[in-house]
C-alpha positions, 0 to 999 in steps of 0.5 A: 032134179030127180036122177034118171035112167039111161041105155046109153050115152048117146040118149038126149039127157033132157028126155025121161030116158027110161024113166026117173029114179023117184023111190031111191033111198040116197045119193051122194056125188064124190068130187075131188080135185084132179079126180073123175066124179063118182056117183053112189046111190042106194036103190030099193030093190022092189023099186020101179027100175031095179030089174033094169038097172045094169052095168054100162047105163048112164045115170043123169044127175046134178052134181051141183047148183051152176048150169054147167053142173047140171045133167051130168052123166054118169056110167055105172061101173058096179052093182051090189045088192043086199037084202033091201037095196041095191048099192050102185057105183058109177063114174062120169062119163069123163072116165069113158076116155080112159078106154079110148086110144087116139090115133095119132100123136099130138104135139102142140106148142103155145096151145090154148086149153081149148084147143088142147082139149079140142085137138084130143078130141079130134085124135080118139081112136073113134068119136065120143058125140056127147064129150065136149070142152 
């Protein structure tokens, strides 16, 4: 799968967004144990999106060969250019709820993973649509 090119998370990553990323030069997916997925991706810079690539888009990529891996999006946190190609840094969205407080303390006992992860959801200060457990 080509990555593509989004404003916001909130676009249906099934669309072309604003388009494909066809001309860029690498990519790499980091995925460690406990840690949030970071995408890096070199750019050229007379590609056809350079000029609209910016800090807070989402970038729709594979990280992997399973469905549940597939169409995953990315937050561009960092952009740097050079002479010929713009390095762009960017983490999961997973990252996005490191921003967020809850408004409301949870306190569960004997709780299932699902309905941990679903009682968090329902205590963000404001609703993140395109996270789910």
């Amino acid at each position: 799968m080509i990555p593509r090119l989004y404003n916001s998370s909130a676009e249906d990553p099934n669309t072309e967004g604003l388009g494909a990323l066809r001309d860029l030069l690498s990519i790499s997916i980091t995925r460690n144990y406990n840690e949030i997925p970071t995408l890096t991706m070199a750019y050229p810079n007379n590609g056809y999106l350079s000029k609209t690539i910016a800090k807070g888009m989402i970038i729709v990529a594979d990280m992997g060969n399973k469905d549940e891996e597939k169409n995953q999006k990315f937050r561009i946190v960092d952009i740097s250019k050079s002479i010929d190609a713009i390095t762009i840094t960017a983490n999961h969205i997973w990252a996005d709820l490191s921003n967020i407080p809850l408004k409301q303390n949870i306190a569960l006992v004997n709780a299932s993973p699902k309905f941990a992860f679903n009682a968090s959801k329902d205590a963000l200060a404001w609703p993140m649509s395109e996270i789910s457990f």
